[in-house]
Every structure is written in structure tokens, then in C-alpha cells.
C-alpha positions as CSV (number, residue, x, y, z in Angstrom):
1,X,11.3,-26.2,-4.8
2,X,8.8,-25.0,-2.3
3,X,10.0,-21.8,0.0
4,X,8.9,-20.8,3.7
5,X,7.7,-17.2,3.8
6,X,5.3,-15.6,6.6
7,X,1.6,-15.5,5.7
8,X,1.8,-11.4,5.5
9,X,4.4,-12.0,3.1
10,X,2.1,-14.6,1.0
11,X,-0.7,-12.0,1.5
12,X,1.7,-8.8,-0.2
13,X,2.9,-11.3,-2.9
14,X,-0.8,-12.6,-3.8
15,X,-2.0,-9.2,-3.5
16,X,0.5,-8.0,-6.0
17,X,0.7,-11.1,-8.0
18,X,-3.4,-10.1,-8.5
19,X,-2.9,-6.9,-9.9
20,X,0.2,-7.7,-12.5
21,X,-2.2,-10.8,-13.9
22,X,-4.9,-8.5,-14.5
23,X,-2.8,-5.7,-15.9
24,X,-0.9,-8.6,-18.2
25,X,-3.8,-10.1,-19.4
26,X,-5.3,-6.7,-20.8
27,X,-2.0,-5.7,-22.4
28,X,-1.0,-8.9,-24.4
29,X,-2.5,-9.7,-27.8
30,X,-3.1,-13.6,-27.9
31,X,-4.4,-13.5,-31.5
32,X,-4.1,-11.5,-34.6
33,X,-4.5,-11.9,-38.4
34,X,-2.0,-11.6,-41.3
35,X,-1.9,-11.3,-45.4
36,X,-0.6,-14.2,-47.2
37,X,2.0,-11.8,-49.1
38,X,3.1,-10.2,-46.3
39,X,5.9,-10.8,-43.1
40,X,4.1,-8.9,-40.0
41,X,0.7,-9.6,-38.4
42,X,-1.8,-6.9,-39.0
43,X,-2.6,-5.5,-36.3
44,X,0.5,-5.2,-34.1
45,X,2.9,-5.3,-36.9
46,X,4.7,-7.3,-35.8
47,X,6.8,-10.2,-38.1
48,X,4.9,-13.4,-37.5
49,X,8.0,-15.6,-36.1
50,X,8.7,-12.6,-33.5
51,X,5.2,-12.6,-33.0
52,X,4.7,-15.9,-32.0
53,X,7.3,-16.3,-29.7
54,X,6.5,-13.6,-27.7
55,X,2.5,-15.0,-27.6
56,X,3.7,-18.3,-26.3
57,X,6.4,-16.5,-24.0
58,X,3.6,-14.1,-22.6
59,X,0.9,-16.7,-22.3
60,X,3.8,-19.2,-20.2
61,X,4.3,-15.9,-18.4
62,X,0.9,-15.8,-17.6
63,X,-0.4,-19.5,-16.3
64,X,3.0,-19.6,-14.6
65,X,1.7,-16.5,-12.9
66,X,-2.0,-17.5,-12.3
67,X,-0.2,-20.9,-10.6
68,X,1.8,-19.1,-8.1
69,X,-1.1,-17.1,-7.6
70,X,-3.7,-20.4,-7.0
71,X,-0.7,-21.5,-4.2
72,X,-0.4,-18.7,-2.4
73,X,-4.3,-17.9,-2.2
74,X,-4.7,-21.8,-1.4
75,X,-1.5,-21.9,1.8
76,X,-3.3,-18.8,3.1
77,X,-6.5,-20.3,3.1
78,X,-5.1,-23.6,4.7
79,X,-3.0,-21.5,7.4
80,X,-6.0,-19.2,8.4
81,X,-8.1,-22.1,8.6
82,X,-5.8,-24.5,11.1
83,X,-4.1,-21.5,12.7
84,X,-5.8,-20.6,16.3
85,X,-6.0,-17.0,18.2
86,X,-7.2,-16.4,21.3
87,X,-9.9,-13.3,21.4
88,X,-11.9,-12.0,24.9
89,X,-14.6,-14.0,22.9
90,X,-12.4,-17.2,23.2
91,X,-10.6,-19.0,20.6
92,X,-11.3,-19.0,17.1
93,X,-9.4,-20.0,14.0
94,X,-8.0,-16.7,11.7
95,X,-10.8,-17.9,9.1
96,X,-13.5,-16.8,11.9
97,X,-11.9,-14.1,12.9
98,X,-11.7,-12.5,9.2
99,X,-15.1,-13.3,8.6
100,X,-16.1,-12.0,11.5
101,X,-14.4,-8.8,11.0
102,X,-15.9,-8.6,7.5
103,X,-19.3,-9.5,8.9
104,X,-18.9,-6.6,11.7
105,X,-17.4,-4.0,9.2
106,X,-20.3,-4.7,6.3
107,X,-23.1,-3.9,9.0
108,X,-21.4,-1.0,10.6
109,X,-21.6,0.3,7.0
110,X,-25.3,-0.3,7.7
111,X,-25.2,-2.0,4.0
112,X,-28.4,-3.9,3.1
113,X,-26.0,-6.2,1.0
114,X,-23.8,-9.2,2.1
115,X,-23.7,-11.0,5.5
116,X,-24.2,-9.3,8.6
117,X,-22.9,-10.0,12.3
118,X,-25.8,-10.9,13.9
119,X,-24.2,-8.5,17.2
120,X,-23.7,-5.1,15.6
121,X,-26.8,-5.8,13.6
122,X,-28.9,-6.2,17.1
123,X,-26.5,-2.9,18.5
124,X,-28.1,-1.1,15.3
125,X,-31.6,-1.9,15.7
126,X,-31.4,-1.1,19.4
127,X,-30.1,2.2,18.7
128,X,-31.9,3.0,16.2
129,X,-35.6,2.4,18.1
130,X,-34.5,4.5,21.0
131,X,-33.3,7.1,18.8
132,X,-36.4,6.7,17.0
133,X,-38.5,6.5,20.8
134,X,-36.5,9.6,21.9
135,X,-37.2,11.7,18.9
136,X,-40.9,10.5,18.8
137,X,-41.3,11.9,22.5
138,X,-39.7,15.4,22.2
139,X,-42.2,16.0,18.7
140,X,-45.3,14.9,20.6
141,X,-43.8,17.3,24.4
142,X,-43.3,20.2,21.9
143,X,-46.7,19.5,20.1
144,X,-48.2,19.7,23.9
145,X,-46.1,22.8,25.3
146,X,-47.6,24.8,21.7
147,X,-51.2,23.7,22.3
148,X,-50.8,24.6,26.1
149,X,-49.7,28.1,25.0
150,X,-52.4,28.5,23.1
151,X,-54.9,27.8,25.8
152,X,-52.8,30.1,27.7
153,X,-53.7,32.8,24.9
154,X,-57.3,31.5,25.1
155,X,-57.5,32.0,28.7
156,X,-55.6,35.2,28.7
157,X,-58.4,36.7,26.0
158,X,-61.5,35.3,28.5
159,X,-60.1,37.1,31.6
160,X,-59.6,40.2,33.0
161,X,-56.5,38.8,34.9
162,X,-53.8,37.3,33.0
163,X,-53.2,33.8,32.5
164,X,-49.1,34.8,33.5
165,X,-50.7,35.4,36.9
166,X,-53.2,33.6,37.1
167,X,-52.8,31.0,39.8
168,X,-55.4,28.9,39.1
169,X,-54.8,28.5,35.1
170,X,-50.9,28.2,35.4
171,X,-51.7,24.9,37.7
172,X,-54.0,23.8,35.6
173,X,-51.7,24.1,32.9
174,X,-48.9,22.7,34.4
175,X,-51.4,19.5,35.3
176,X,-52.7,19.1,31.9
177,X,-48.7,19.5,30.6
178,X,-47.5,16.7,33.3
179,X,-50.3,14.4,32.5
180,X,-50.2,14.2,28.8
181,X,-46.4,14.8,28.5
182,X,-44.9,11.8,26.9
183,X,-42.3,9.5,28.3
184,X,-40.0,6.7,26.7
185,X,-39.9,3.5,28.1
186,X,-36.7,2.1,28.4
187,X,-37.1,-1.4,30.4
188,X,-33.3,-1.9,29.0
189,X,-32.1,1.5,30.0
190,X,-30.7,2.0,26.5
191,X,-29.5,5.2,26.9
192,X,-26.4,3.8,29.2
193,X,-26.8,0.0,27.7
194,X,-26.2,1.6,24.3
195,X,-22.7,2.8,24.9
196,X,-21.7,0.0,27.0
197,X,-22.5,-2.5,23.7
198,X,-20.6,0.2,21.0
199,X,-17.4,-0.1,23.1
200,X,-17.5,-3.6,22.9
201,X,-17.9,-4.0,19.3
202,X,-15.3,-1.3,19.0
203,X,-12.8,-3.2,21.4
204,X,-13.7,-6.6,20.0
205,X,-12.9,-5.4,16.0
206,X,-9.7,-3.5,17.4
207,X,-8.7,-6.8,18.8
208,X,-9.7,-9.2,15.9
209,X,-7.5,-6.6,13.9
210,X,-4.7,-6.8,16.1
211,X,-4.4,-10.6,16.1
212,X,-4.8,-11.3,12.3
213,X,-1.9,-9.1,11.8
214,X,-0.4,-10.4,14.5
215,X,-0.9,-14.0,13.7
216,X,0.1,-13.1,9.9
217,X,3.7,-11.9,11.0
218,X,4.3,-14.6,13.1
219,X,2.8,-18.1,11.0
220,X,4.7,-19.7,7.8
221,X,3.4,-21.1,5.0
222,X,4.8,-23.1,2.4
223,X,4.5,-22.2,-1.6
């Protein structure tokens, strides 16, 4: 007789029902060997009769197990799939949203392995150019600032006044710092851009969270 239960209910169950199949089917002994003088199988010593039973009873055990398991996993999947929520990105089914999620949590782990959301995956290569741009600026303005202190030391040595006070060479310095200093361009002005984007990728996997669970506590499935 089929039963009504809530798909986070179905979810626990499956989850559990996983773990005690895969425990079971490492802990029962399916086959074994015996003499042809002797009452108990070899290797569990076990009598045979005894033995048999409990191989047939664990086995039943087993595919009645792996069943319940197959309708639980396949109601879920149905649910999820026909069940709509309603996101700031408009509606989706619950399929879409967990894969979504997935999607946005396997490239915020910045993993070069399974699919990626195409969203935070354009968020990471933004960020990681101007972090890239920003770095790439401050190595080349601290190259210039050390080779303008050493023409400092240059001029200092070729003049009877020092460079410190030297009018002339401090605005020449200061000219030759300004022109060659480099600059990022930012025609997308990443550096506010940037954060706008990560809150909304935060906020939009807070929310996909929220209504899974949400959805999951409140839809029935039949098993």
C-alpha cells in the first residue's frame, strides 16, 4: 500500500536507506563452500540449513531494500521535476534550482571538474583579471618609484646641490614618475561592479537554498 510522506522525509529515508544497503551488502556472505563429511559451511561455520536460510532471508532483505530505495529516489525525482518555485530569477522547477545550486557551488570551489554556472564562472574570471590588472600595475609603479630613486642617487652624486633640494631634478622626477606610472583600465569599473555581482550570487544561492527546503517540507510524494 503506497504512503504519503513529505519529500524531506523521502529525502532522510533515501539518504539512510543508502547507507544501510551499502553497509549490508559488505557484511553478508552470499556464497561459501563446505566438506562433503561435514554439517557447517567453511568459512562462516555455520550449519548449512541455517546457513541458507539466513542467505535467502538477507538477500530478500536486500532487493526489498534496493526497491524502496529505486521508489523513493524515483518520487523525488518526479516531485522536483513538476514542483515550481518562484526565485528573483523567476520561476523554475526544484530540478533547476538544485542543479543550479550544484552548478554555482562546484565553481565557487573554483574546481576544473564537473559543470559550471556559466554566472559565477564570468564573476570569477572578472575578478580574477582585475586582480590580475591591479597587481600587474603596483609591480610595474614600484619598479618606476626604485629606478627614479636611483636617478635621484645619480643626480645627487653629479651635483654639488642635492637632488632633495634640487628644484629642478625633483620636477623632473616627479614628470618622468607621472608619465610612465601605470594605470588600470577599468571601462567596467570592476572595482565597485565586482562586489555588486558577489552579492547577487551570494543572495541568489541563499535564496535557491531557502526554497528547496522550503518546497521539500511543504510537497508530498507518494511511495
Amino acid at each position: 500500500m503506497a504512503r504519503k510522506i513529505l519529500v524531506a522525509e523521502a529525502l532522510d529515508e533515501r539518504d539512510l536507506l543508502a547507507k544501510k544497503i551499502s553497509d549490508k551488502i559488505g557484511k553478508i556472505s552470499f556464497v561459501d563452500v563446505i566438506r562433503p563429511n561435514e554439517e557447517n559451511v567453511f568459512n562462516l561455520r555455520q550449519e548449512k540449513g541455517k546457513y541458507i536460510a539466513k542467505v535467502k532471508s538477507g538477500y530478500q532483505q536486500l532487493q526489498d531494500m534496493i526497491t524502496l530505495f529505486q521508489k523513493l529516489d524515483e518520487a523525488i525525482l518526479v516531485s522536483n521535476a513538476n514542483t515550481v518555485i518562484r526565485t528573483e530569477n523567476g520561476e523554475m522547477t526544484v530540478a533547476n534550482a538544485i542543479l543550479l545550486r550544484s552548478r554555482m557551488k562546484e565553481t565557487e570551489k573554483l574546481s576544473g571538474t564537473g559543470k559550471k554556472d556559466f554566472g559565477m564562472q564570468f564573476l570569477n574570471e572578472l575578478e580574477q583579471q582585475y586582480t590580475n590588472a591591479v597587481l600587474q600595475a603596483k609591480q610595474e609603479n614600484e619598479n618606476l618609484q626604485r629606478r627614479a630613486d636611483m636617478m635621484r642617487k645619480q643626480m645627487d652624486g653629479n651635483s654639488t646641490t642635492p637632488a632633495a633640494e634640487n628644484k629642478n631634478t625633483e620636477d623632473f622626477l616627479k614628470q618622468y614618475v607621472h608619465e610612465n606610472s601605470v594605470r588600470v583600465v577599468d571601462p567596467l569599473d570592476l572595482k565597485n561592479r565586482l562586489e555588486e555581482m558577489k552579492k547577487q550570487q551570494k543572495k541568489l544561492l541563499k535564496e535557491l537554498d531557502m526554497k528547496i527546503k522550503v518546497s521539500n517540507a511543504l510537497t508530498y510524494v507518494e511511495v
